[in-house]
C-alpha positions in Angstrom: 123.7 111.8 -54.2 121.7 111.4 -51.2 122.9 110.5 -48.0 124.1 107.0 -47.5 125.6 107.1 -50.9 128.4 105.2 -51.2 130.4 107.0 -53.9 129.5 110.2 -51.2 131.5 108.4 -48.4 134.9 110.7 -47.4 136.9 109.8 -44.3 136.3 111.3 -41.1 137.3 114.6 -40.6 136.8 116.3 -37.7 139.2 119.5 -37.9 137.4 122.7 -39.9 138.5 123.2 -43.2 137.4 122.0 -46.5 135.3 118.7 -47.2 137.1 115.6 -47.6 137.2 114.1 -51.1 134.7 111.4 -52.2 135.0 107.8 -52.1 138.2 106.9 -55.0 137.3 103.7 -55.2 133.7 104.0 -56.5 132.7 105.0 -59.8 129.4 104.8 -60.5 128.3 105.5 -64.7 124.6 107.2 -65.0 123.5 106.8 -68.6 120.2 108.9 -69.7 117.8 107.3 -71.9 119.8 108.6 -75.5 122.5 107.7 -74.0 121.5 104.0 -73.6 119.9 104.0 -76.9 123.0 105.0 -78.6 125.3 102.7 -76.3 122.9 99.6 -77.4 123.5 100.6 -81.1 127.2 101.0 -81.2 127.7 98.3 -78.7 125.9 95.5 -81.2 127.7 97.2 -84.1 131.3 98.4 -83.5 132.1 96.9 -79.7 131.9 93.2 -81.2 134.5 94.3 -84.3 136.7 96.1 -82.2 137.3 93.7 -79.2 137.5 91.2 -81.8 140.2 92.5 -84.2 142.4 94.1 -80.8 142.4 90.4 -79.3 143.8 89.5 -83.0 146.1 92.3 -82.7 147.1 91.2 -79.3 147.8 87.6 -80.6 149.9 88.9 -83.1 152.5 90.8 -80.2 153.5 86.8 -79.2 155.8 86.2 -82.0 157.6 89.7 -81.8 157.4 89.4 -77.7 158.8 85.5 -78.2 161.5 86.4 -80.3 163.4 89.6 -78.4 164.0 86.6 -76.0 163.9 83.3 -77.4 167.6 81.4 -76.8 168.6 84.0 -74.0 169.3 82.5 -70.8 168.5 83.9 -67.5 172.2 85.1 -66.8 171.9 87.2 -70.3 168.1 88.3 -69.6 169.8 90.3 -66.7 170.9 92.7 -69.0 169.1 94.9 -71.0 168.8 93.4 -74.4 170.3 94.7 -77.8 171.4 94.5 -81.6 169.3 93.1 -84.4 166.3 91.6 -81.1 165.8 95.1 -79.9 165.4 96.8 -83.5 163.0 94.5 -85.0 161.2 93.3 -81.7 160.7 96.7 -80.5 159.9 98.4 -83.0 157.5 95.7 -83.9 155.6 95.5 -80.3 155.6 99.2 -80.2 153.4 99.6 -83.7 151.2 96.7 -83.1 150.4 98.1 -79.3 149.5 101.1 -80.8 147.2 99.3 -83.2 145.8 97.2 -80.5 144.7 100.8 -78.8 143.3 102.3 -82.0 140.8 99.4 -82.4 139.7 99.8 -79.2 138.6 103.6 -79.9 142.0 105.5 -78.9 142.4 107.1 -81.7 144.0 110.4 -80.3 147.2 110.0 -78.0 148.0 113.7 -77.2 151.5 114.3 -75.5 152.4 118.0 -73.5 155.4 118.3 -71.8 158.9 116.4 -72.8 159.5 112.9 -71.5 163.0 113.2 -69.9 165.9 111.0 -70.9 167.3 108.0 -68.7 169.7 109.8 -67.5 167.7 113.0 -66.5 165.2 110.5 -65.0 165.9 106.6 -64.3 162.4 106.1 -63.0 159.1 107.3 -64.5 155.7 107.7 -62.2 151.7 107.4 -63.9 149.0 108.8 -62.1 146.4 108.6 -61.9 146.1 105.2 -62.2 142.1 104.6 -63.4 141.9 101.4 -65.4 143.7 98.6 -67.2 143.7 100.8 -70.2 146.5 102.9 -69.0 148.7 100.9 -70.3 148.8 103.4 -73.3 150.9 105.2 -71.5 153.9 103.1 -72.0 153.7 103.9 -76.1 154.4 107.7 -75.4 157.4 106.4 -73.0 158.9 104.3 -75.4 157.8 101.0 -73.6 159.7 101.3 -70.7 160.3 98.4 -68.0 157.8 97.4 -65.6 156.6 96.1 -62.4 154.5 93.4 -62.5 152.8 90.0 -60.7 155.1 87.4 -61.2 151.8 85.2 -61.4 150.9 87.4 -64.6 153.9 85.0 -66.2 151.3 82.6 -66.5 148.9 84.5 -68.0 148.7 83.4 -72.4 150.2 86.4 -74.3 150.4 88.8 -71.1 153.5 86.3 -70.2 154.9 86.6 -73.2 155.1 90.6 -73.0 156.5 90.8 -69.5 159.3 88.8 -70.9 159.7 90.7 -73.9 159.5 93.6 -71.3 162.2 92.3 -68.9 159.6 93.6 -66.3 160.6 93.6 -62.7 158.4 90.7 -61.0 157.0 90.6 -57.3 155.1 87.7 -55.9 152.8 88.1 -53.1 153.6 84.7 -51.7 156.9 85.0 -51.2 158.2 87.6 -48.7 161.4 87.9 -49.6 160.2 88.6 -52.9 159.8 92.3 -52.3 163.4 92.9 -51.1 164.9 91.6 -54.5 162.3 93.9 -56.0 164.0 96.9 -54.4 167.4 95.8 -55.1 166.8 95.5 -58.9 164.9 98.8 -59.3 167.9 100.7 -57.5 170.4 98.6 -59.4 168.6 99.5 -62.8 167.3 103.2 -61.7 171.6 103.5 -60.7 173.0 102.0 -63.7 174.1 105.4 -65.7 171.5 105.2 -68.3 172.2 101.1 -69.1 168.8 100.2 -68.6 165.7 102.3 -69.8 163.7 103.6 -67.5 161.7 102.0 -65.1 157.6 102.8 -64.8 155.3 102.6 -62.1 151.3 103.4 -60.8 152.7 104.1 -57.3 149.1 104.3 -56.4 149.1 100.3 -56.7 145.0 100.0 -57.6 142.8 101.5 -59.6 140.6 104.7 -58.6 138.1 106.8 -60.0 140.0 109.6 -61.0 138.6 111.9 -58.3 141.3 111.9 -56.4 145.1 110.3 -56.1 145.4 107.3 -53.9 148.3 107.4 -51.4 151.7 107.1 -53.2 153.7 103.4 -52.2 157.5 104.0 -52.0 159.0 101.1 -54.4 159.7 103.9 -56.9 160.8 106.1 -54.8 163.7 103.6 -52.8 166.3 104.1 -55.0 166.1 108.1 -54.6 167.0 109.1 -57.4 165.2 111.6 -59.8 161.9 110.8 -61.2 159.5 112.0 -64.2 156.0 112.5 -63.4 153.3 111.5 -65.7 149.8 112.5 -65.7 147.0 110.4 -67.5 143.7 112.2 -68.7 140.7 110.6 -70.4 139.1 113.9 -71.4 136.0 112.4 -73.2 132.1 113.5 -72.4 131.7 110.0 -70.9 133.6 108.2 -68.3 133.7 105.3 -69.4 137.0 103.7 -68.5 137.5 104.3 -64.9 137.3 100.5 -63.0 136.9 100.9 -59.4 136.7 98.6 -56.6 133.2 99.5 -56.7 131.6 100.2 -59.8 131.3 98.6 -63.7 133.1 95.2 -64.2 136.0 94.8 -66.9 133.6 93.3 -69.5 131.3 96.3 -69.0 134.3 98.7 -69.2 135.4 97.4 -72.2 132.1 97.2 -73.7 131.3 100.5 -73.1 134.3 102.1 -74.5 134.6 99.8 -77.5 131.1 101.4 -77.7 132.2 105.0 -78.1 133.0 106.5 -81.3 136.3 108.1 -80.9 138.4 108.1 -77.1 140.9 110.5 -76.3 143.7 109.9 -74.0 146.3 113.1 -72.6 149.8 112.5 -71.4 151.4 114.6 -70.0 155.2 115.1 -68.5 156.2 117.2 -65.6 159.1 118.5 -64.9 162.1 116.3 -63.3 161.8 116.2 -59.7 165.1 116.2 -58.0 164.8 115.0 -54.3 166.2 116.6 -51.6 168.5 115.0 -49.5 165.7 114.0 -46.9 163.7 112.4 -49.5 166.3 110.3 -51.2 167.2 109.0 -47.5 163.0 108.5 -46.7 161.2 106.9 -49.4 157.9 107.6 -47.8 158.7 111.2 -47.9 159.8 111.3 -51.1 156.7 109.6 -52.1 153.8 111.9 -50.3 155.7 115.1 -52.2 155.7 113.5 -55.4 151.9 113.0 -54.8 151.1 116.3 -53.9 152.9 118.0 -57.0 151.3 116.0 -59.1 147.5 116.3 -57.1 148.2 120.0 -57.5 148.9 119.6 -61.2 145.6 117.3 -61.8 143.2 119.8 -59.8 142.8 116.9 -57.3 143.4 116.0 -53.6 146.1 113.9 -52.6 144.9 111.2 -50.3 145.8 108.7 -47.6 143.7 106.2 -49.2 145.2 103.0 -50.0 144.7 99.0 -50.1 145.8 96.7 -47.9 145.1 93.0 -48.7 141.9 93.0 -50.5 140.1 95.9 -48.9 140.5 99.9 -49.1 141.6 101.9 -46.2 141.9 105.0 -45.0 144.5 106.7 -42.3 142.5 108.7 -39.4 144.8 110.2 -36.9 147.5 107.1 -36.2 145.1 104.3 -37.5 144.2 103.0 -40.7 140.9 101.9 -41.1 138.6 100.1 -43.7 136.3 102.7 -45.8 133.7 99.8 -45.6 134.3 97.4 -42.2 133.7 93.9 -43.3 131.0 94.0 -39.6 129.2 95.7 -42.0 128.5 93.0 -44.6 128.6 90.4 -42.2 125.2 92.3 -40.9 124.0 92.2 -44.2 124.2 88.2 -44.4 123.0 87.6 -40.8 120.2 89.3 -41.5 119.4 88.2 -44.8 118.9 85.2 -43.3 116.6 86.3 -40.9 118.9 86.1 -37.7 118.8 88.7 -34.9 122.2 88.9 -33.3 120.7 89.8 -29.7 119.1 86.0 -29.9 122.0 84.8 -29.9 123.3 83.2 -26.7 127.6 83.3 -27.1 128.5 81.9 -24.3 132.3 83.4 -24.8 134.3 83.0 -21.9 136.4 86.4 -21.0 139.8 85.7 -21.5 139.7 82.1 -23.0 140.4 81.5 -26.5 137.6 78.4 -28.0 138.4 77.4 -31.5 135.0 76.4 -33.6 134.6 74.8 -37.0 132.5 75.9 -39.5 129.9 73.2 -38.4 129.8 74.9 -34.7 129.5 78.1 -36.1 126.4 77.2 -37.7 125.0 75.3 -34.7 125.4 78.0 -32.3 123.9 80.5 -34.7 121.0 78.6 -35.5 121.9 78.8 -39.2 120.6 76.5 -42.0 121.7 77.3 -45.3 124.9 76.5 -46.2 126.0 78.9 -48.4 124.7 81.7 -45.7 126.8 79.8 -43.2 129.9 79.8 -45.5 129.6 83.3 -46.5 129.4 84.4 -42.7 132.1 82.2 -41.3 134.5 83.5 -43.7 134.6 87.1 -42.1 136.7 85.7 -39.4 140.1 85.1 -39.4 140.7 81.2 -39.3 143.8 79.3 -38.0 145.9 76.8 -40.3 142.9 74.2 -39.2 140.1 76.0 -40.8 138.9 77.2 -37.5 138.2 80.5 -35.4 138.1 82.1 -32.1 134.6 81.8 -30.9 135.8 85.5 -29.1 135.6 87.3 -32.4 132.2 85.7 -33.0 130.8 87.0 -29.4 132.3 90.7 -30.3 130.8 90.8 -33.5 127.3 90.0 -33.0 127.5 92.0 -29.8 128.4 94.9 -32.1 125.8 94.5 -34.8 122.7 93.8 -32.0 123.0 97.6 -31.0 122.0 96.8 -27.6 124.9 98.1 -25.7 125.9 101.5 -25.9 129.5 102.2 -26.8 130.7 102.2 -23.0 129.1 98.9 -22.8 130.8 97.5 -26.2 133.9 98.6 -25.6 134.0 96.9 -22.0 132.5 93.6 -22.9 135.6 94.0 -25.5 138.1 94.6 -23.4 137.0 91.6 -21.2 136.9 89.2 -24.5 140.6 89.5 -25.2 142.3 90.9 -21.8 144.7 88.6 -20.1 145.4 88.3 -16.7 148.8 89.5 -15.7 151.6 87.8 -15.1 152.4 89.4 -11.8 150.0 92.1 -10.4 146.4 92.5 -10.1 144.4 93.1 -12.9 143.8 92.3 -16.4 145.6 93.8 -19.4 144.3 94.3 -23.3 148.0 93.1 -25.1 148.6 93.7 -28.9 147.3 90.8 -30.2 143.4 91.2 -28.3 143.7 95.0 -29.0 144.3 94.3 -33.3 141.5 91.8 -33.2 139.2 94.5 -31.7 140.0 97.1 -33.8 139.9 94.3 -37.3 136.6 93.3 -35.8 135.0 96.4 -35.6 137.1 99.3 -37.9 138.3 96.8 -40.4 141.9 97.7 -39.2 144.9 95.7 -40.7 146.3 94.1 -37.9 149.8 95.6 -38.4 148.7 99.1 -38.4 146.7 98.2 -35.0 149.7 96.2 -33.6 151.6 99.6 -34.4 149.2 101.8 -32.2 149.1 99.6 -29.2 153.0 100.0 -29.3 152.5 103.8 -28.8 149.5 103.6 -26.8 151.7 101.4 -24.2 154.7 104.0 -24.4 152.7 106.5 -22.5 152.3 104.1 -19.2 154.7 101.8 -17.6 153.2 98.2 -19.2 153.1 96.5 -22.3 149.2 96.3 -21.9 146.3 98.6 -21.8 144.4 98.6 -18.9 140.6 99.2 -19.2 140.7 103.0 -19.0 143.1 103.2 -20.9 141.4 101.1 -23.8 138.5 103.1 -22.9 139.9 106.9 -23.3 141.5 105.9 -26.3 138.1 104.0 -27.7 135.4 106.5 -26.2 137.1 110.4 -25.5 140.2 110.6 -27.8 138.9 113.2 -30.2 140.0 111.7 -32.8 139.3 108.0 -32.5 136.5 108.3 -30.0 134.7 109.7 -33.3 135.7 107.0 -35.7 134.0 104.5 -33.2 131.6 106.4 -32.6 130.9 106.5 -36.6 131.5 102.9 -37.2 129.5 101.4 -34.7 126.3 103.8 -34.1 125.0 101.7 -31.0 120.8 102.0 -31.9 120.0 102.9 -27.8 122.5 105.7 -28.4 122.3 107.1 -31.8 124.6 109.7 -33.3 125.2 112.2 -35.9 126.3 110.1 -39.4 129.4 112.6 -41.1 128.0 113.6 -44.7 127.6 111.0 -46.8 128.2 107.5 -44.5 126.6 104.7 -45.0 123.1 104.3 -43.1 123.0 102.9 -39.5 119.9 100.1 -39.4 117.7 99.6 -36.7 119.3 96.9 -35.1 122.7 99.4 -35.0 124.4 97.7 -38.1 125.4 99.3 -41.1 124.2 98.6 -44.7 127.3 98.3 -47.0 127.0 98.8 -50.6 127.6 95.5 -52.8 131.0 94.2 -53.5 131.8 94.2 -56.8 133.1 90.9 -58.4 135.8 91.2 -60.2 
């Protein structure tokens, strides 16, 4: 790929050594002409008889899913079920699931290694995880529980199956949803082989494959042993991976409907036995879990992960966005013609001004309304609908290009310090330091919040003084690149690491398109 590439993007490296991986969360599929040929035969011919008998299939798992627990109560659903429901049900979701695959075009499920027994190992880990296909994995496991969306309950059929599944739910809405979470996987995972085991993606998204997305510690609380699981699609075509970036799930599953035969591997590792360190740090636990199984797959083990609805990336003691949402917010503004450096701000250093959508648009000079939506919704809004006029002033300073970073980083600096309580001076506290670094890294706030706290631990206040902000934003070696890298001022231009994305004239940078799924 050329430079600029977006499935050639790697984070930021600065130490010698070997190249970082490429982007995991873009897969891009390059047909050639026979390829396309063949693809539009098979797809009008066996794609529409496949999808259409496995959604029969998939149908027909209700009844079997409804009756394992049809009469139970809640009290009795917290034990794992038995007798005459867990012969016939099981037995009966099992066969039709692998049905449900076959149709599709799995018709090979080869298995290497030995899958350890609950009591070996309570908790089971997939990786990679590539697709919504890898569900296959669970047919080799015996259908083990699960962790799932509570909101998925809703969802016709898929409902039915997490019940049938007694799957361990988390909702995203409710905080304290993620603490019972952790207390049923270690009370399950510890139960002497009562429950079956427990499986997880620990990578928590889907990637391309290329490399394994850094490891989240819910399977790793209870510290006890796990089983690893590898998941190969060995087949001359990728046509399953479904990226953040990349085919849609109707073209995935088009395209491998499409293919004559697909293959899938599993294979299980040996038991890994934590040490005593690991089962008392979960995060430990999880980054050697990673590596083994990296090193098995031929693949690097990365820091790469989501947060919210974005991918980041961990450089030095910061996580930042592969793909700053400045970036795309350049893209509209100058779709619709606008030239940040016309625009007058007006932001007063220091002073929060709340602005509505209506404002926004006024003080822009923008017309269109869905130009003005699609803009005012890269900024954090309060419960009102409406945001600080601050982040506004930051961000079009930083996409003009007509301050060099010295400039930026003091016109920053002067947006969101506050004057001191007692002393001269202003300092940057940790709320104006995270919105600097969401503005223009595409930080999560937390992470940001996090590295003010340590900044501030090398100097008597709880603020950042200029300087301070400034060595950390312009000469650390580390993050002093990054900014560098992510901002590319146009009066001071500078080197672009292998495979970023493209600085613009006007010092903005050109972001590939979101996908919409």
């Amino acid at each position: 790929m050329s430079q600029g590439s977006p499935g050639d993007w790697a984070p930021l490296d600065p130490t010698p050594g070997p190249p970082a991986p490429p982007n995991p969360f873009v897969h891009e599929l390059h047909l050639s002409r026979l390829q396309r040929v063949k693809f539009c035969l098979l797809g009008a011919l066996l794609a529409p008889i496949r999808v259409l008998l496995a959604f029969i299939v998939l149908f027909l798992l209700w009844p079997f899913a409804w009756l394992q627990v049809a009469g139970l109560t809640e009290e009795q659903l917290q034990e794992p079920i038995t007798g005459w429901r867990k012969t016939v049900c099981h037995s009966g979701v099992l066969g039709l699931s692998r049905l449900l695959f076959f149709l599709l075009g799995f018709l090979r499920i080869r298995v290497r290694g030995e899958r350890a027994s609950r009591l070996q190992a309570p908790v089971l880990v997939a990786a990679p995880h590539s697709t919504f296909f890898d569900p296959i994995v669970l047919l080799p496991c015996d259908l083990p529980k699960v962790v799932s969306r509570a909101e998925n309950l809703s969802v016709p059929v898929i409902g039915a199956l997490l019940r049938f599944n007694q799957a361990i739910l988390v909702s995203r809405h409710d905080p304290a949803s993620r603490r019972r979470v952790v207390e049923e996987v270690r009370r399950r995972a510890t139960s002497g082989g009562k429950w079956p085991q427990v499986l997880f993606f620990p990578e928590g998204t889907c990637s391309n494959k290329k490399a394994l997305l850094k490891f989240k510690p819910g399977a790793f609380i209870a510290g006890v042993p796990v089983q690893p699981v590898l998941i190969r699609y060995p087949n001359s075509l990728d046509t399953t991976s479904w990226a953040w970036r990349g085919p849609g799930v109707l073209k995935v599953l088009w395209l491998t409907a499409s293919q004559p035969c697909s293959v899938v591997d599993v294979e299980f590792l040996p038991v890994y036995h934590p040490s005593p360190e690991e089962s008392r740090d979960p995060t430990l636990y999880a980054n050697n879990v990673q590596r083994v199984m990296a090193q098995a797959l031929g693949i690097p083990a990365t820091e790469c992960e989501f947060v919210g609805s974005l991918p980041v990336i961990v450089v030095g003691r910061l996580k930042v966005a592969l793909e700053p949402q400045l970036w795309e917010l350049g893209k509209v503004l100058r779709k619709a013609g606008l030239s940040p450096g016309r625009v007058d701000t007006g932001a007063e250093p220091g002073q929060s001004r709340m602005i509505s959508q209506e404002e926004f648009a006024r003080q822009l000079q923008l017309s269109d309304p869905q130009t003005v939506a699609g803009a005012f919704s890269y900024f954090q809004q309060d419960a009102k609908g409406l945001v600080d006029f601050r982040d506004v002033a930051l961000a079009l300073a930083a996409l003009d290009g007509g301050r060099n970073l010295e400039e930026l980083t003091r016109l920053a600096f002067e947006l969101f310090a506050e004057e001191q309580a007692e002393g001269p001076g202003r300092l940057l506290y940790k709320d104006g330091f995270s919105t600097i670094l969401h503005l223009l890294l595409g930080s999560p706030r937390p992470a940001a919040t996090t590295l003010h706290a340590e900044l501030c631990q090398e100097g008597p206040c709880q603020g950042l003084s200029l300087g301070q902000f400034q060595d950390f934003s312009l000469h650390d070696p580390l993050h002093g690149k990054l900014f560098s890298a992510y901002l590319r001022p146009s009066q001071k231009p500078h080197a672009s690491p292998p495979g970023s994305p493209p600085a613009l004239a006007n010092g903005s940078v050109q972001a590939p398109k979101q996908k919409g799924d």
